[in-house]
C-alpha positions as CSV (number, residue, x, y, z in Angstrom):
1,X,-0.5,-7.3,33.4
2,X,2.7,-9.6,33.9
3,X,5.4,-9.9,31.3
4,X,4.0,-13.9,30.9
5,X,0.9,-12.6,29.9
6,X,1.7,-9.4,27.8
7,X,4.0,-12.2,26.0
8,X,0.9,-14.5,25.0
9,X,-1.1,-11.7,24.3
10,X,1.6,-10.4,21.8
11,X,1.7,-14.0,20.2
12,X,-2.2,-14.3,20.1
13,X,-2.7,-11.2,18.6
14,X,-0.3,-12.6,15.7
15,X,-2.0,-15.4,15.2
16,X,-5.5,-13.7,15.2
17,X,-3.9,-11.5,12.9
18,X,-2.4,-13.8,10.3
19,X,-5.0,-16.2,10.4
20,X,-7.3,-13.2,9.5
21,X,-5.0,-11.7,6.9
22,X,-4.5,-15.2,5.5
23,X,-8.8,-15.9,5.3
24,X,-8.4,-12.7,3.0
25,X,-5.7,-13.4,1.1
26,X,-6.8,-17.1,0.3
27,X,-10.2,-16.2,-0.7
28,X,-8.2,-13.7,-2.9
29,X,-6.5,-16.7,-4.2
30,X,-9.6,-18.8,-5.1
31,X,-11.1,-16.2,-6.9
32,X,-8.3,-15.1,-8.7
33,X,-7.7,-18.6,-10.1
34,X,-11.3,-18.7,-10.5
35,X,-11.4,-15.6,-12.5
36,X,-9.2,-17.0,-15.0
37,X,-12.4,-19.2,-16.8
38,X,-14.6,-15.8,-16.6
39,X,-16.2,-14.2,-19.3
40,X,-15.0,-10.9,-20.7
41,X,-16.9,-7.9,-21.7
42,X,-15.6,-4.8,-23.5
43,X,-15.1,-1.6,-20.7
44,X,-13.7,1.4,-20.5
45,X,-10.9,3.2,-18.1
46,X,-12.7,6.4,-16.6
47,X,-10.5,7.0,-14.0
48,X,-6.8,6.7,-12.5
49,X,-5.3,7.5,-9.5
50,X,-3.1,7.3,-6.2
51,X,-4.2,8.1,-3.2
52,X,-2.6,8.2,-0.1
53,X,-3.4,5.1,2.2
54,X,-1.7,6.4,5.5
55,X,2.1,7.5,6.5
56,X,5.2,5.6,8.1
57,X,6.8,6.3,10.8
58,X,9.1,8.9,9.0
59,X,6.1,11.1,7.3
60,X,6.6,9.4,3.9
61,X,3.2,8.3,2.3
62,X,1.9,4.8,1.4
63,X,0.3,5.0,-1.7
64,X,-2.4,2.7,-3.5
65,X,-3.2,3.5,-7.1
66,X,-6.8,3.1,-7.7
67,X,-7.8,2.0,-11.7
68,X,-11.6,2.8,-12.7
69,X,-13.5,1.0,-15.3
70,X,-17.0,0.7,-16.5
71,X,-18.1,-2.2,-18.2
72,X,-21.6,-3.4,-19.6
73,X,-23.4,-6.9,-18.9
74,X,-26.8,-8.2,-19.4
75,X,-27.5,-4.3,-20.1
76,X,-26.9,-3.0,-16.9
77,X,-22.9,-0.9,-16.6
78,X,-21.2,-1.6,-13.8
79,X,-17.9,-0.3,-12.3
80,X,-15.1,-1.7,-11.0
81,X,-11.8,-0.7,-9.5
82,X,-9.7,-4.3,-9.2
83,X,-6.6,-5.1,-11.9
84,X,-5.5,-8.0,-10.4
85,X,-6.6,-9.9,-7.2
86,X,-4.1,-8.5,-4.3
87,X,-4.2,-5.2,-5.9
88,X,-5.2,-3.7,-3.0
89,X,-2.2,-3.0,-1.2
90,X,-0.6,0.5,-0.3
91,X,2.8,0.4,-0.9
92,X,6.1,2.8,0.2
93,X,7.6,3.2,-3.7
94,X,5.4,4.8,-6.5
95,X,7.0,3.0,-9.6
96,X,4.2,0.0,-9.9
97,X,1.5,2.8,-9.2
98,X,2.6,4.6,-11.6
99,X,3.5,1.9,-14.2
100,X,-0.5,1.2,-14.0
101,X,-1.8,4.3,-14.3
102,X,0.6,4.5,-17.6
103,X,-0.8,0.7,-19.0
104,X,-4.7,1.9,-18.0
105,X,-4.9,5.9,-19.6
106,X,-8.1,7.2,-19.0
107,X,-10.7,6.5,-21.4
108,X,-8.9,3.5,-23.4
109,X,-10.6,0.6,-23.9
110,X,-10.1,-2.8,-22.0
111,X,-11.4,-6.2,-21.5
112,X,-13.2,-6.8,-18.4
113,X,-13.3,-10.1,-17.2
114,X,-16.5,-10.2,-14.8
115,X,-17.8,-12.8,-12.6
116,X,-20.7,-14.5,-14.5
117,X,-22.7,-15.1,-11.1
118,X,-22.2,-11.8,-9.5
119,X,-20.8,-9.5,-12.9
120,X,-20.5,-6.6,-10.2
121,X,-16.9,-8.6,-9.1
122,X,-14.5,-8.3,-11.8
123,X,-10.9,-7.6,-13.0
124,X,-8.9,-6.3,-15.9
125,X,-6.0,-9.2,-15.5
126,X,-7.3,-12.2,-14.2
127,X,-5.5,-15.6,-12.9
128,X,-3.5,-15.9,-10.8
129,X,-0.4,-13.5,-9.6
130,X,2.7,-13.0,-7.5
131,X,0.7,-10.5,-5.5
132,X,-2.0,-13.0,-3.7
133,X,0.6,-15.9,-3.4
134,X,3.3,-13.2,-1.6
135,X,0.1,-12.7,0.7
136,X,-0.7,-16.0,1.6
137,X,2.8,-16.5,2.5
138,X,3.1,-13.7,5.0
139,X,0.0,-14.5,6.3
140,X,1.2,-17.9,7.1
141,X,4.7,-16.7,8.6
142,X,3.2,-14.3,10.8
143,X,0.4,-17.3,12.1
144,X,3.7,-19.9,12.5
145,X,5.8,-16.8,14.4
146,X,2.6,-16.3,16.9
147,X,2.3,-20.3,17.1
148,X,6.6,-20.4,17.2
149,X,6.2,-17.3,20.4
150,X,3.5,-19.1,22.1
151,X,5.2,-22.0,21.6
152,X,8.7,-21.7,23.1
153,X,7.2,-19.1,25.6
């Protein structure tokens, strides 16, 4: 493959990528501001916990703390693992994992707000957060550094 090539390759694959990381993230977005107007229902925290995600290049762990609640609508329980839309990232440093397992102690009670067309999507913090937006905007830098590469290339 020639160097011209490999280069445009390199700057497709980042725009594939952050235009595909970006899809997620917005629709992450929308639903978080979304949830905001949901309907709560009273659940319960059955489970905490971090679990590794995968390793750096130095050995060290990425961790993503995982929050389990149960919740009741329409008389069916359902369970759910989201806090906050964006939660779903594994991250290098354990202090926010384990400043959520400390706010969500197995087996306290919580408000669950649920999705009133589909309850099986819900989340203990809804709105909107700094999460999803800091998502959207790396999604959107690494689309404009492919287009920026393929660009000047």
């Amino acid at each position: 493959m020639s160097d011209l090539l490999q280069a445009h390759t390199t700057h497709l694959l980042f725009i594939g990528f952050g235009l595909w990381r970006g899809w997620l993230a917005w629709r992450d977005l929308v639903q978080a501001r979304a949830s905001a107007a949901w309907p709560f229902a009273d659940g319960e925290i059955i489970g905490g916990e971090r679990q590794v995600e995968g390793y750096h290049d130095d050995g060290e762990a990425q961790l993503r703390t995982v929050i389990t609640y149960r919740y009741p609508v329409g008389g069916t329980t359902y369970r759910g693992e989201r806090v906050f839309f964006g939660d779903g990232i594994a991250l290098r440093f354990a202090g926010p994992g384990r400043r959520r397992l400390a706010a969500y102690p197995v087996g306290s009670r919580v408000r669950v707000a649920y999705d009133p067309t589909s309850p099986d999507v819900a989340v203990l913090e809804p709105g909107s957060n700094n999460a999803v937006m800091l998502a959207c905007a790396v999604s959107a830098a690494i689309t404009l550094l492919g287009l920026y590469g393929l660009s000047s290339g």
